[in-house]
VEXGU-665780 format. One record per atom (N, C-alpha, C): residue number from 0; residue in three letters; atom name; x, y, z. Coordinates in steps of 0.1 Angstrom, whole numbers. Example, Ala and Ser with C-alpha at 12.3 -4.5 7.8 and 13.67 -1.06 7.14 Angstrom:
{num->0 | residu->Ala | atome->N | X->132 | Y->-57 | Z->78} $
{num->0 | residu->Ala | atome->CA | X->123 | Y->-45 | Z->78} $
{num->0 | residu->Ala | atome->C | X->132 | Y->-33 | Z->78} $
{num->1 | residu->Ser | atome->N | X->128 | Y->-22 | Z->71} $
{num->1 | residu->Ser | atome->CA | X->137 | Y->-11 | Z->71} $
{num->1 | residu->Ser | atome->C | X->129 | Y->0 | Z->79} $
//
This chain:
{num->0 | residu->Unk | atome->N | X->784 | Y->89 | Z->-248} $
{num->0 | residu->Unk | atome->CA | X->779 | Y->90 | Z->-234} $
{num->0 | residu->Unk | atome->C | X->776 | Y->77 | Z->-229} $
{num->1 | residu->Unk | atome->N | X->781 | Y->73 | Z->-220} $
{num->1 | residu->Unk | atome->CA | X->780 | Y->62 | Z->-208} $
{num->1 | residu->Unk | atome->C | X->765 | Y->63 | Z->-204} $
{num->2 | residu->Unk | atome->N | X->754 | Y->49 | Z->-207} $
{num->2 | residu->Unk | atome->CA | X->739 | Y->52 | Z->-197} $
{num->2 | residu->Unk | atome->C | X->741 | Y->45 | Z->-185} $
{num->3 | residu->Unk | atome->N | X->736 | Y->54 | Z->-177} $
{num->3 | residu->Unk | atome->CA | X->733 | Y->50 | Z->-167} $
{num->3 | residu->Unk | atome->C | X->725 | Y->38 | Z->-162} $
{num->4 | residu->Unk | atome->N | X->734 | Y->29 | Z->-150} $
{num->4 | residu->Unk | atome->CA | X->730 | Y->19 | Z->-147} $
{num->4 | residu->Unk | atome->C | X->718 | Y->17 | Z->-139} $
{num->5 | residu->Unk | atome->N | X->705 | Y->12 | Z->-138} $
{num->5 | residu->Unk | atome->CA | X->693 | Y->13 | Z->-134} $
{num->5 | residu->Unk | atome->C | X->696 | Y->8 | Z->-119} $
{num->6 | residu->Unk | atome->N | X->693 | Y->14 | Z->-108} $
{num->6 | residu->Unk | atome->CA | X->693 | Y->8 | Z->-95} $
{num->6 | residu->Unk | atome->C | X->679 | Y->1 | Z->-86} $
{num->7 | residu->Unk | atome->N | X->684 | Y->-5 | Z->-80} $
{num->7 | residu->Unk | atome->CA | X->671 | Y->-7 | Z->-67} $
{num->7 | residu->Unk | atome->C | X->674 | Y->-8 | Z->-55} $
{num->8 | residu->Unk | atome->N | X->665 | Y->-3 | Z->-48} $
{num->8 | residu->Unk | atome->CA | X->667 | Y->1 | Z->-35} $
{num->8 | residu->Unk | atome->C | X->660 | Y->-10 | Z->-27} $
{num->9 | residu->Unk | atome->N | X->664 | Y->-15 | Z->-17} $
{num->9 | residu->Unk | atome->CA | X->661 | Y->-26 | Z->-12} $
{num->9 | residu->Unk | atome->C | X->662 | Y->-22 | Z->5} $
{num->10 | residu->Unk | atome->N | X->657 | Y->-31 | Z->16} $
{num->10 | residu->Unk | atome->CA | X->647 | Y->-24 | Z->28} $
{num->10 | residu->Unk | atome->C | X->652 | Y->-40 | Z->36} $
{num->11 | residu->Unk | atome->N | X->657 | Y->-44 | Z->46} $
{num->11 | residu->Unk | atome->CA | X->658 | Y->-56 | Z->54} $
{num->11 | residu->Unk | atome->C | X->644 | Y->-53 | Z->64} $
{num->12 | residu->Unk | atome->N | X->634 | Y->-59 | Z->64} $
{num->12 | residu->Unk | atome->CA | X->619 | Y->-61 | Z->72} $
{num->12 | residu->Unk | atome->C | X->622 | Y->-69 | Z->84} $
{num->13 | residu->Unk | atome->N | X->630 | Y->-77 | Z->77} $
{num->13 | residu->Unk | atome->CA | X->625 | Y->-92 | Z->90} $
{num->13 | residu->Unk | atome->C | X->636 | Y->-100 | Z->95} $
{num->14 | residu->Unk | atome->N | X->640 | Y->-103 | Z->109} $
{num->14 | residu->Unk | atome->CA | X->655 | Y->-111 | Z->106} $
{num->14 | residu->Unk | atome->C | X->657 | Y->-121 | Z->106} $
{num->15 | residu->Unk | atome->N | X->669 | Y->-122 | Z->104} $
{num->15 | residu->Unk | atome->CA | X->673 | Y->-133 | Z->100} $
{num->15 | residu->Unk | atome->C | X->680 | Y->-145 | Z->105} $
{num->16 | residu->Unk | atome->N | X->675 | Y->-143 | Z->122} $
{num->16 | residu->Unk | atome->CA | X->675 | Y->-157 | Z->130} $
{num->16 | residu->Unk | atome->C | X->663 | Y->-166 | Z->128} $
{num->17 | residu->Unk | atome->N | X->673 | Y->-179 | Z->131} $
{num->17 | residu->Unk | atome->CA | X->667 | Y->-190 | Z->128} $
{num->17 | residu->Unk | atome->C | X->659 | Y->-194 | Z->109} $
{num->18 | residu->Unk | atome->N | X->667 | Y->-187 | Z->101} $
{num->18 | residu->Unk | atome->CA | X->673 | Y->-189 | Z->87} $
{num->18 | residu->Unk | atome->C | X->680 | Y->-197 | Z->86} $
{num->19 | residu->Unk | atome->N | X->684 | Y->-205 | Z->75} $
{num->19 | residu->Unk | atome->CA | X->685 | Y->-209 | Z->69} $
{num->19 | residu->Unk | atome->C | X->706 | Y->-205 | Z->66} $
{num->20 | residu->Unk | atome->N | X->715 | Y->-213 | Z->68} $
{num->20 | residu->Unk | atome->CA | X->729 | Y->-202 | Z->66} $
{num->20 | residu->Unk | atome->C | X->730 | Y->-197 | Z->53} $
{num->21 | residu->Unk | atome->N | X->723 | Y->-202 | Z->39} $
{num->21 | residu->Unk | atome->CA | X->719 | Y->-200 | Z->28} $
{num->21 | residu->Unk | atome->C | X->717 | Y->-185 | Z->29} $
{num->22 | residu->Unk | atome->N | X->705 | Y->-186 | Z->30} $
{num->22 | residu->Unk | atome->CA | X->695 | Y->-170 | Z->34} $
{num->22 | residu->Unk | atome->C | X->708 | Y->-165 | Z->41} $
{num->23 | residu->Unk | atome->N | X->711 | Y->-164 | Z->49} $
{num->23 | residu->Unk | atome->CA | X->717 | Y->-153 | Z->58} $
{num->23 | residu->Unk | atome->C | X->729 | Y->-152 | Z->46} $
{num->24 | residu->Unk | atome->N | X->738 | Y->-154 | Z->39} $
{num->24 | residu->Unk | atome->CA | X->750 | Y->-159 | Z->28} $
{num->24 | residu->Unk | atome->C | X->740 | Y->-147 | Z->19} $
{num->25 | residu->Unk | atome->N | X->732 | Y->-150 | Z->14} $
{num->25 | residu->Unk | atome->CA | X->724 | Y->-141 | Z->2} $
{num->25 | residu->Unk | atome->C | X->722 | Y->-125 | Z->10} $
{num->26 | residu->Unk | atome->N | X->719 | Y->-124 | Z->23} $
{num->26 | residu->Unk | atome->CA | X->715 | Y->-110 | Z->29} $
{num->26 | residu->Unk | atome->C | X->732 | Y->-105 | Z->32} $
{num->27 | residu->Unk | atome->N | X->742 | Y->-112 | Z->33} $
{num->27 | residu->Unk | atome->CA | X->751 | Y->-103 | Z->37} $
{num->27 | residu->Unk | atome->C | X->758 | Y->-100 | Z->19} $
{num->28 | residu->Unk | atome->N | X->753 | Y->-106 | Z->12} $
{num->28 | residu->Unk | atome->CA | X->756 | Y->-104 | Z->-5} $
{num->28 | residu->Unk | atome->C | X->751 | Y->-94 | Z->-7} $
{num->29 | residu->Unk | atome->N | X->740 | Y->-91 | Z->-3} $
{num->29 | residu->Unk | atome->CA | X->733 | Y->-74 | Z->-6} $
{num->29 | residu->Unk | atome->C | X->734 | Y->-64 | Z->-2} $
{num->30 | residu->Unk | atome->N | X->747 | Y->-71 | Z->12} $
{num->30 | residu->Unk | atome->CA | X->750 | Y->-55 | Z->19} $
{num->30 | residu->Unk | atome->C | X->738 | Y->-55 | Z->32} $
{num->31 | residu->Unk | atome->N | X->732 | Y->-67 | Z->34} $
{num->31 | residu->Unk | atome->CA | X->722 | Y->-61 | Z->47} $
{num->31 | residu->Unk | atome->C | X->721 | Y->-73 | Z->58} $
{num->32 | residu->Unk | atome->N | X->724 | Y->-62 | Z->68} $
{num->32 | residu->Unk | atome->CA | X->726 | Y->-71 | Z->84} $
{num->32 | residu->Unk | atome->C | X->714 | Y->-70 | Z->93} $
{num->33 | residu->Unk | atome->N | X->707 | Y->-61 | Z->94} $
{num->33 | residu->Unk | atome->CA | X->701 | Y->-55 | Z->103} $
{num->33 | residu->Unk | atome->C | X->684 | Y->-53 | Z->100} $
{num->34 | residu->Unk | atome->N | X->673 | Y->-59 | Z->107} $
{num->34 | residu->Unk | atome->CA | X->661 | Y->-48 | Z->100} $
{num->34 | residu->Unk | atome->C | X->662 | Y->-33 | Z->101} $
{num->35 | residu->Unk | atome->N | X->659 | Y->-31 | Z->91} $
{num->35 | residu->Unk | atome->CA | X->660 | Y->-16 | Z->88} $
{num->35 | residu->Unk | atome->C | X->672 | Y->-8 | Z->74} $
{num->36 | residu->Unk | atome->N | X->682 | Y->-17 | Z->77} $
{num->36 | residu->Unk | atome->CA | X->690 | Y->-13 | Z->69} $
{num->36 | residu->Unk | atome->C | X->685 | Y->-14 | Z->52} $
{num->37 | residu->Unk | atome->N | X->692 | Y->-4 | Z->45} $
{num->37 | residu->Unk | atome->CA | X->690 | Y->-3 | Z->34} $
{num->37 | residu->Unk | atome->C | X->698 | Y->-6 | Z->25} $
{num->38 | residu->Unk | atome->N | X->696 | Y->-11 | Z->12} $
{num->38 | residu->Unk | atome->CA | X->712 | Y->-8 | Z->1} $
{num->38 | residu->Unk | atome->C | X->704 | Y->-7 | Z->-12} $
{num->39 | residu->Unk | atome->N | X->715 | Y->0 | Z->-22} $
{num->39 | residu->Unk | atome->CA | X->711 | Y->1 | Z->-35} $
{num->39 | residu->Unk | atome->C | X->719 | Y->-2 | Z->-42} $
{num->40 | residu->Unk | atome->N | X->719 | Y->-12 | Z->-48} $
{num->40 | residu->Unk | atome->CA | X->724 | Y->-19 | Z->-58} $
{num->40 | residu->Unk | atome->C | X->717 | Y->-17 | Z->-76} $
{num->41 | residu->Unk | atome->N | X->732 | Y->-24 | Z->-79} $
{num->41 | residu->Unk | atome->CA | X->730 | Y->-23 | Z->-96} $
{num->41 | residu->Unk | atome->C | X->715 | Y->-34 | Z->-96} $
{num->42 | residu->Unk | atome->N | X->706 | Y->-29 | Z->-109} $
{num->42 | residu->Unk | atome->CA | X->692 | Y->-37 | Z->-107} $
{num->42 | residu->Unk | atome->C | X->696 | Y->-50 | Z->-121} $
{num->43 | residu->Unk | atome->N | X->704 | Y->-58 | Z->-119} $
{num->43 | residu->Unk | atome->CA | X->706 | Y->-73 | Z->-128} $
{num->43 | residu->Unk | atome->C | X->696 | Y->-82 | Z->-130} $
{num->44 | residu->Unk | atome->N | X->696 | Y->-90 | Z->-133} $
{num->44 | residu->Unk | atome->CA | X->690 | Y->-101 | Z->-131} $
{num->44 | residu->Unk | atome->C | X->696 | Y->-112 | Z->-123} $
{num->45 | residu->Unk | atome->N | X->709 | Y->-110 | Z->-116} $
{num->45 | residu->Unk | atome->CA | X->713 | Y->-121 | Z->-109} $
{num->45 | residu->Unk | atome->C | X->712 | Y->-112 | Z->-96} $
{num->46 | residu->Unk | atome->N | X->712 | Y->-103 | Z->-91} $
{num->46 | residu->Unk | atome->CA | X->705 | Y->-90 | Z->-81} $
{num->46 | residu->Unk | atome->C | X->692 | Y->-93 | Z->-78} $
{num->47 | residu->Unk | atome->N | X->682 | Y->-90 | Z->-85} $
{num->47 | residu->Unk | atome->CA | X->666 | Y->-99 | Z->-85} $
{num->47 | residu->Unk | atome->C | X->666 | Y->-110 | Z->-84} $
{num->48 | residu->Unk | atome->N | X->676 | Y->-120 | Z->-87} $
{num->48 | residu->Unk | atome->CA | X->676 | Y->-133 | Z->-84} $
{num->48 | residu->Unk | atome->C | X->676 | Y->-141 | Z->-69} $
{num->49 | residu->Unk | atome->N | X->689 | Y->-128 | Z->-60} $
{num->49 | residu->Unk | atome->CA | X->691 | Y->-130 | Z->-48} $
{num->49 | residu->Unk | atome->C | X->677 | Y->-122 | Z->-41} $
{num->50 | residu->Unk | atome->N | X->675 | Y->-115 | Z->-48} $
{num->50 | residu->Unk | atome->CA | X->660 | Y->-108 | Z->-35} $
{num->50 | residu->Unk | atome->C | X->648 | Y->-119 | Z->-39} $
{num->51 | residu->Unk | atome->N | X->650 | Y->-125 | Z->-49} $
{num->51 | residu->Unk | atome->CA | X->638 | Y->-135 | Z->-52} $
{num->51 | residu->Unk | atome->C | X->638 | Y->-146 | Z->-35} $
{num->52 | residu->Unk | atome->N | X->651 | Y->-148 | Z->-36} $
{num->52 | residu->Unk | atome->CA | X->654 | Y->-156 | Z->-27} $
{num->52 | residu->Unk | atome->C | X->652 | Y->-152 | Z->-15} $
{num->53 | residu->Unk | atome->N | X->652 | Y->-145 | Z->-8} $
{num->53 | residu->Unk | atome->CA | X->651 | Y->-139 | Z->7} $
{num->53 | residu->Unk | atome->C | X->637 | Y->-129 | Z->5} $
{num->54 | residu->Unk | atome->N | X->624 | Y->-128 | Z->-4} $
{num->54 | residu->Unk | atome->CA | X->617 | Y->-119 | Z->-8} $
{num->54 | residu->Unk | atome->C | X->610 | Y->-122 | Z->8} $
{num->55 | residu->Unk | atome->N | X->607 | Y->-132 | Z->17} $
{num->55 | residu->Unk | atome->CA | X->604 | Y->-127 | Z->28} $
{num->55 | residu->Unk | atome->C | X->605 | Y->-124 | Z->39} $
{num->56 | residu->Unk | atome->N | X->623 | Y->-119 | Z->35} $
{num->56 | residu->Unk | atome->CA | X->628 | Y->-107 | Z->46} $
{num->56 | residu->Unk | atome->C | X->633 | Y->-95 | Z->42} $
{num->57 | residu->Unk | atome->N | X->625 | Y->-91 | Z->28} $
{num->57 | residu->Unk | atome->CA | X->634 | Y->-78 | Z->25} $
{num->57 | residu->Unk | atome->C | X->622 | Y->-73 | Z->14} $
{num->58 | residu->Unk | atome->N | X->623 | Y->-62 | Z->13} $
{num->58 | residu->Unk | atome->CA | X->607 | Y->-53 | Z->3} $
{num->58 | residu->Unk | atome->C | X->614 | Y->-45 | Z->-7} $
{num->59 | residu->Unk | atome->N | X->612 | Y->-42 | Z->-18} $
{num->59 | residu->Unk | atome->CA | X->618 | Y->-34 | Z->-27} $
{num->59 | residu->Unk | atome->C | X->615 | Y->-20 | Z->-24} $
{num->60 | residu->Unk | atome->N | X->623 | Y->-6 | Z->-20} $
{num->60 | residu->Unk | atome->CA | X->618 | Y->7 | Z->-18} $
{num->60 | residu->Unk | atome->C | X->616 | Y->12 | Z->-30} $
{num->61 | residu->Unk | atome->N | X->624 | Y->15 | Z->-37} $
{num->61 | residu->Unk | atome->CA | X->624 | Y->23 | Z->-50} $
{num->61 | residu->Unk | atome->C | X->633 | Y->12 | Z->-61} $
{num->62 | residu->Unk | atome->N | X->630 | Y->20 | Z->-73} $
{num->62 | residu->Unk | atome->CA | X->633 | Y->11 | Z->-82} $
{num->62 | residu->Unk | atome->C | X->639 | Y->22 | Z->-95} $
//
C-alpha cells in the first residue's frame, strides 16, 4: 500500500504589489495570484521553504 502524501493548505492574505520580482516568482510557484486564493500542496521541505519565504503574504490553513 502506497502512504499517503501529507498536504498543506495555504491562504494568499496580502498582495503582492510593490514586492519584490523574487516574492511574486515564489507566489506564482505555489499556485497563488490573488488575496484570497487558496492551494494545497504536497507538505516538503522545499514547499515550507518557499512559504518561509513569502510567510508575510500568505498563512497556513490546514495542515
Amino acid at each position: 500500500m502506497a502512504k499517503a502524501a501529507k498536504t498543506v493548505t495555504i491562504e494568499q492574505y496580502s498582495s503582492a504589489i510593490r514586492r519584490p520580482a523574487a516574492q511574486k516568482k515564489v507566489l506564482a510557484g505555489l499556485g497563488l495570484a490573488r488575496i484570497g486564493n487558496k492551494a494545497t500542496l504536497v507538505d516538503t521541505p522545499e514547499t515550507r521553504g518557499m512559504i518561509a519565504k513569502v510567510a508575510h503574504m500568505v498563512r497556513v490553513v490546514g495542515e
